[in-house]
N, C-alpha and C positions, 0 to 999 in steps of 0.2 A: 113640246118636243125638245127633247135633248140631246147636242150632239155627241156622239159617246169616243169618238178618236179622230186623229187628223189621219189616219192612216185607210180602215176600213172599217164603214160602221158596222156593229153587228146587227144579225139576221134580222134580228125584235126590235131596232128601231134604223132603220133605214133612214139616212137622210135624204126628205122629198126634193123632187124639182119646184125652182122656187115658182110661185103662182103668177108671177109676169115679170117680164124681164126688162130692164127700162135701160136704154144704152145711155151713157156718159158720157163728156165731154172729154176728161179727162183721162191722164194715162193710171195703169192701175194700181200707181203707187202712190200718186195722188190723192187717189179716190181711198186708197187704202189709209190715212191719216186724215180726209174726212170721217171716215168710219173711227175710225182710232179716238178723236175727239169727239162726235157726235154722240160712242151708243160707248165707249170703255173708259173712257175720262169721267161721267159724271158718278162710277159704281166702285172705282178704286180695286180692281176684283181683275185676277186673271184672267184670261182671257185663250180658248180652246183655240186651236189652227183651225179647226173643223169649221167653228163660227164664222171665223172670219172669212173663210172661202167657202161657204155656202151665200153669203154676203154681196159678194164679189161678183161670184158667178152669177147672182140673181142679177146682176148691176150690170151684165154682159160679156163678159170677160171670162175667158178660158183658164182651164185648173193651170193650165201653164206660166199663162199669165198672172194668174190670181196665186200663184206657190212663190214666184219671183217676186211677185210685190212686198209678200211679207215676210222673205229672205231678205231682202234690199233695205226693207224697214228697220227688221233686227239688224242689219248691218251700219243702218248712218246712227243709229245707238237711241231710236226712239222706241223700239219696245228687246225686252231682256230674254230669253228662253229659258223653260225650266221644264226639263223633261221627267214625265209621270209617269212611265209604263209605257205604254203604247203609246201615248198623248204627249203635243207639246204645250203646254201654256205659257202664254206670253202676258209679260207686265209691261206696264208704260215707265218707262225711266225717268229722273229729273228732268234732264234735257224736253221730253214729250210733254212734262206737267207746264213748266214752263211757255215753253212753245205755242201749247193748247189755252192758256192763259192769257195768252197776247193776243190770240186769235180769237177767243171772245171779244176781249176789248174790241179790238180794231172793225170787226166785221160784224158782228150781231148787237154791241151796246145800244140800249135807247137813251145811254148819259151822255151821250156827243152832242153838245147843243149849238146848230149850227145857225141860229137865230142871233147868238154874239157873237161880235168881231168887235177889235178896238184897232182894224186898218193897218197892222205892222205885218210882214212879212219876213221871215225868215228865206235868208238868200245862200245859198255854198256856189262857189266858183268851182270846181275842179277839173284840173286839167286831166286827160288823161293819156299817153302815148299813143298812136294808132298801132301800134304793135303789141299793145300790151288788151288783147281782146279778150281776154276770159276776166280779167280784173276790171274791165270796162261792163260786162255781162253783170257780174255781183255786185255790182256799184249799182246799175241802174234799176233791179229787179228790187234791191235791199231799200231803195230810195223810192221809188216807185210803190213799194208798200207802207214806207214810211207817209204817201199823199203828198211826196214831191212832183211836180211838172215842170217838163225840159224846154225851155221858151227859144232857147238859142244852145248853140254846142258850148259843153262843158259848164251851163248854168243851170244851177236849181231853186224850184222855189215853192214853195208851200204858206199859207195863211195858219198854219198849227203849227205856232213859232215853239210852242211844249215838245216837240221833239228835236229838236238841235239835239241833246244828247243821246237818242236814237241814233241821230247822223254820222254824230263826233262816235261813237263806236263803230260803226261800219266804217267809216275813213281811215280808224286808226289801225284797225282790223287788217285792210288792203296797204296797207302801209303809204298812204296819200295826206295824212296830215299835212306836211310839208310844204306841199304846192298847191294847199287847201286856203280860199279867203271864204270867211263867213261870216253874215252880221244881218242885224234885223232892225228895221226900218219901214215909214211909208212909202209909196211910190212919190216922185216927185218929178217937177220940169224943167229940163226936155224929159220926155221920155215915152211912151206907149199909155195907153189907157188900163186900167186894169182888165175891161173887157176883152180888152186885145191880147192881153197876158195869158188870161185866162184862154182864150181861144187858141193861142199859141201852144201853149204847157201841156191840156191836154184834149184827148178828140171826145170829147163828151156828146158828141153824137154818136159815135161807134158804141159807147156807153149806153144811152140810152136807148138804142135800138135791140145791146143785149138784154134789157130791164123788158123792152115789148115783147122780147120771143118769150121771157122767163114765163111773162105773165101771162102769154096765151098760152106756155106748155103745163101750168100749175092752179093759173086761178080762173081759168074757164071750163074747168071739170070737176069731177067728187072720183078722190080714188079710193076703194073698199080698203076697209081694214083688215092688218093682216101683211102679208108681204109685199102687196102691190101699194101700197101705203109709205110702209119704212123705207120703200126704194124708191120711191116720188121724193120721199123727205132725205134722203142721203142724198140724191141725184139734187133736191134745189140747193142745200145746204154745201153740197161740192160748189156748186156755182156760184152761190154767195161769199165763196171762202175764197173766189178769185175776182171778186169786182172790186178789192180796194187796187188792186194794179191799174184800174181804169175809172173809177169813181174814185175823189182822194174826199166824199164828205166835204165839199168846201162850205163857207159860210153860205146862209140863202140870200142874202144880198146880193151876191157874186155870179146868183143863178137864176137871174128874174124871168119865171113862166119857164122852167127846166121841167120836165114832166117825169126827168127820174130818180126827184126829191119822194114822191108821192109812190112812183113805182117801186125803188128801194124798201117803204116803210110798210106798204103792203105785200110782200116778201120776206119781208122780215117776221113783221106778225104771222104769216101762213107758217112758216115756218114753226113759231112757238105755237101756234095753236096744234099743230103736228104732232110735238114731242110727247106728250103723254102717250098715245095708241102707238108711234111707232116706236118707241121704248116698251111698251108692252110686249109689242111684237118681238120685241130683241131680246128679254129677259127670257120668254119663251126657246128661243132657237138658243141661245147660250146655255138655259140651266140655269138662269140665276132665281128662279121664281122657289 
């Protein structure tokens, strides 16, 4: 199946209702740069309006909602328009390659070895004004996916001391350098245990309880190939694209008898074992076959 306009398809190839519809957690512009990275990052290849909001819709989301998301998209400058006729095709821009780049890294790598630690910690103090709420917002969401944890106000702290210059960019960004202290070091006495750090920084039960829904919504079934497939695998892959804001991967030392070391990794793998049939499925509904 090919979609033939974003507009109205013609007579001879209608576009079908998708074959199950699976609802998301996410808003649809979210879900719309899962999809963005998931099924049009790895093909380099334009990309119909049609596709993407037959996509959408299969994912639960209305033509209204699903027309906004990827207006809203083309507008924060991750994908470009190039209109064909009746058709619009959209490219992914640098800014999206990039982007898309990071978020392999951080969320799907199996090079993250969290069996080494050599015990230093990376620490940033930052203050931040109470009036000053939307730069407090972008600090902690930027930090937070960087696999920072907030122990106490205005302190952060992470055991992937390799990204201080992650950090040192977003602080300098917010214009916070200034009143920024940063430095890396063991724990020492007086002070907190790391257990207790760790239990402070983040709620890794909240975490691991979203790893038990994952796994009962993905790996206690067989979904058909086809559309009800590609939208299992959009739908886990959305939600793996938001567990580093509550998983920060810390060393397994730091997480002894955690159960959503094991749940992540088998998520992960479902995942890859996924991507062949529902890239299948997607070259189909695009055209690219």
């Amino acid at each position: 199946m090919t979609l033939m306009s974003d507009s109205k398809p013609s007579d001879s190839k209608q576009v079908p209702a998708p074959d199950k519809e699976v609802a998301s957690t996410g808003s649809a512009r979210s879900v719309l740069v899962t999809v963005l990275g998931e099924l049009v990052e790895p093909y380099g290849q334009p990309v119909r309006t049609a596709a993407l909001l037959y996509v959408l819709k299969g994912l639960g989301y209305g033509e209204h909602a699903a027309r906004q998301a990827v207006a809203r998209t083309g507008s924060a400058g991750l994908i470009a328009a190039d209109r064909n006729g009746r058709e619009t095709l959209w490219t992914l821009t640098d800014k999206a390659h990039r982007l898309f780049t990071e978020g392999e890294l951080r969320v799907f790598s199996t090079d993250v070895d969290t069996t080494q630690w050599d015990g230093r910690w990376l620490v940033v103090n930052v203050p931040i004004p109470e009036s000053h709420r939307s730069t407090r917002k972008k600090l902690y969401a930027a930090l937070r996916w960087a696999g920072f944890g907030n122990p106490t106000p205005g302190v952060w702290v992470t055991p992937h001391v390799d990204r201080a210059a992650e950090a040192a960019r977003t602080i300098e960004a917010l214009g916070l350098a200034s009143n920024t202290v940063s430095f890396v070091g063991a724990l020492a006495v007086p002070g907190i245990s790391e257990d207790e750090l760790v239990r402070r920084s983040w709620d890794l039960d909240a975490a691991e309880k979203e790893y038990d829904r994952l796994l009962d919504r993905f790996d206690a079934r067989t979904f058909a190939p086809g559309d009800e497939l590609l939208f299992a695998h959009l739908e886990l892959a959305d939600a793996l694209r938001r567990m580093p804001y509550m998983d920060p991967r810390l060393p397994e030392v730091l997480l002894p008898d955690w159960r959503g070391l094991k749940a992540a990794r088998r998520l992960r793998d479902l995942r890859a074992e996924w991507t062949p049939t529902a890239h299948a499925q997607w070259r189909r509904i695009a055209g690219l076959d």
